[in-house]
N, C-alpha and C positions, 0 to 999 in steps of 0.2 A: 291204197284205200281211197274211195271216192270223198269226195269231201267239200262240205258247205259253211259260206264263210259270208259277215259282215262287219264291215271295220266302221265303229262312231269316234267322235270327234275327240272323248274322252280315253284317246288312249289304248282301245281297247278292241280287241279281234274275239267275235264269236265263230264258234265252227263245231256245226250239226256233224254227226258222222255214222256211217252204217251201222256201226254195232252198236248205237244206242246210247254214246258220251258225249257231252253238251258241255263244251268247255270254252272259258274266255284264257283271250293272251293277250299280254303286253307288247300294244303293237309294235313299240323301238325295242326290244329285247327276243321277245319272241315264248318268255319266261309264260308259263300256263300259271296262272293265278289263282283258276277254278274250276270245279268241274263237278257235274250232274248227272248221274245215271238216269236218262231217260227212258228208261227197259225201251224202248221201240229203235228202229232206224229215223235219224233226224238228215231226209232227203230234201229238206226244200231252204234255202236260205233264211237266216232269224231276220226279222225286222226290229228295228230299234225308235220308238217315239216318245212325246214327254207329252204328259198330262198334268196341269193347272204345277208346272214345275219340278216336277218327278218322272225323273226317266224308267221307261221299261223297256224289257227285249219279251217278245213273242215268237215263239215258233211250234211249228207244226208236226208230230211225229208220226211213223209208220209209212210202211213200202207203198210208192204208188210210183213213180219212175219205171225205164224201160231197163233202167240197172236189177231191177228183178229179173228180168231174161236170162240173167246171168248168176243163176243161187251155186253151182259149181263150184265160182270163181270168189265167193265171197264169206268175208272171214267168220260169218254167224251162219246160222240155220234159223229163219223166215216164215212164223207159220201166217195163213191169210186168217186162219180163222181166230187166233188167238192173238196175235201181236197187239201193243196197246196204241191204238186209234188218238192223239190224244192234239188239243191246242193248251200249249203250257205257256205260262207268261210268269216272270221275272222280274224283281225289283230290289235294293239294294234294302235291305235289313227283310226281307221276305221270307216268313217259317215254315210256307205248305211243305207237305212232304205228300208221298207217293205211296197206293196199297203197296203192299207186296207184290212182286209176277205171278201172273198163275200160268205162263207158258208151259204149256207141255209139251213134250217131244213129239214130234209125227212119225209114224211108223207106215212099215208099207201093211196094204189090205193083205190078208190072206187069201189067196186062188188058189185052191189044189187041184182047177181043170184046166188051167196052163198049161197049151203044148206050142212048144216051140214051130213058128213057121218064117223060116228069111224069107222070102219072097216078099208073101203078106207085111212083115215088118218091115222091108224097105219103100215097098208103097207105100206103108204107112205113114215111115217117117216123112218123108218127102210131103205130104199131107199135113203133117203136125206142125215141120219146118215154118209151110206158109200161111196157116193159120192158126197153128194155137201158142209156139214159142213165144212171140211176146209177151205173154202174160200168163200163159204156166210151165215157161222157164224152157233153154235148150235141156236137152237130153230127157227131159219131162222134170229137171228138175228145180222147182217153182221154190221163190223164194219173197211169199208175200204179197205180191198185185194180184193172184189169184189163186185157188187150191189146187195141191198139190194133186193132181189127179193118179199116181201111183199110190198113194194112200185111202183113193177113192172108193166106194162099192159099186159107183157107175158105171163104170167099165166093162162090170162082171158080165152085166145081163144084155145083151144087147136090143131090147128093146127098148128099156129102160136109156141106156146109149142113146137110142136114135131118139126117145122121147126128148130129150137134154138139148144134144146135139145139132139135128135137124129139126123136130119140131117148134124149139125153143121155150120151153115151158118154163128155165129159169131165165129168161130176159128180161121182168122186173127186177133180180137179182143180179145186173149185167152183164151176162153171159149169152152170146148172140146165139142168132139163129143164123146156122150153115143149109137152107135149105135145098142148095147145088147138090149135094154130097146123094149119091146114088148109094145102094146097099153094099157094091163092092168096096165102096172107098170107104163109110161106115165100120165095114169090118175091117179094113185092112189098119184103119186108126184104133180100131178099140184092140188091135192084134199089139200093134207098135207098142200101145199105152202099157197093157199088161205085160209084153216082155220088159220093159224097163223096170215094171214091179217086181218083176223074176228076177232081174239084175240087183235090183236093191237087198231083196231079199238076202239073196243070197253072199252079201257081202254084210251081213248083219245089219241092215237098215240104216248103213251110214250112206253119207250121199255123196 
């Protein structure tokens, strides 16, 4: 399990971790002395400073790493849209506490005009490989840097696709413009995308 760590002078080992526990350790023992459900992934190392004599730890949560590439391989499921975005800061007798999650599970979209085409899907993938796995995850399966596009409804229509895609119409939104991409390579990516959702599907929506 990936894992972020900063050791202060007092002793004491913080360490962010993917599935969202925010724990200190006794740095000579190794003994965890505390721990904080941060419902998000804590991917960036905590910092630790003192103000007018009072120590704080600060850290950062929610997926932004290239370890989203990889939602497969890792121990939670990562939504982009819902995970909680958050800067949380710590101090020794400190009462805030957290809403409750409201993560909800991602499902995949419904296409009932899915037809199987290998060809088309291995162009595709080869296409998805070099530009979209890093941030909506090998095998399409995203885990947080960006949405999960088997859960998408843009895929369905392909004009809508190319609107996205190659036009770039969500690039305020960070999502680039591919505007290389000719209409074969267009379909042969929105071919790839939608059999993964057929994959999904079809194993009950686990990932």
């Amino acid at each position: 399990m990936q894992r972020f760590v900063t050791a202060t002078g007092g002793n004491l080992v913080f360490q962010g971790r993917i599935d969202g526990q925010f724990n200190a350790y006794a740095a000579d023992s190794g003994k965890l002395l505390w721990r904080f459900s941060a419902q998000a992934p804590v991917t960036a190392p905590p910092i630790s400073y003192a103000v007018n004599g009072k120590q704080y730890v600060t850290v950062i949560t929610g997926m932004g790493t290239s370890g989203a590439a990889f939602g497969a391989l890792l121990p939670v499921s990562i939504d982009y849209r819902t995970q909680a975005r958050r800067i949380l800061t710590f101090a020794i007798g400190g009462r805030g506490t957290l809403p409750a999650s409201q993560a909800a599970p991602v499902t995949p979209t419904n296409d009932p005009g899915f037809a199987p085409d290998a060809p088309a899907e291995a162009r595709g993938m080869l296409t998805y490989a070099r530009h979209c796995a890093v941030c909506h995850g090998v095998d399409a399966i995203a885990a947080g840097h960006a949405p999960d596009l088997r859960a998408s409804s843009v895929p369905l229509d392909p004009a809508t696709f190319a609107t996205v895609v190659r036009d770039g119409v969500l690039v305020p939104n960070g999502m680039p413009r591919f505007e290389e991409f000719d209409d074969a390579q267009l379909a042969a990516l929105r071919q790839y995308i939608r059999r993964s959702n057929a994959d999904w599907r079809a194993h009950g929506g686990a990932k």
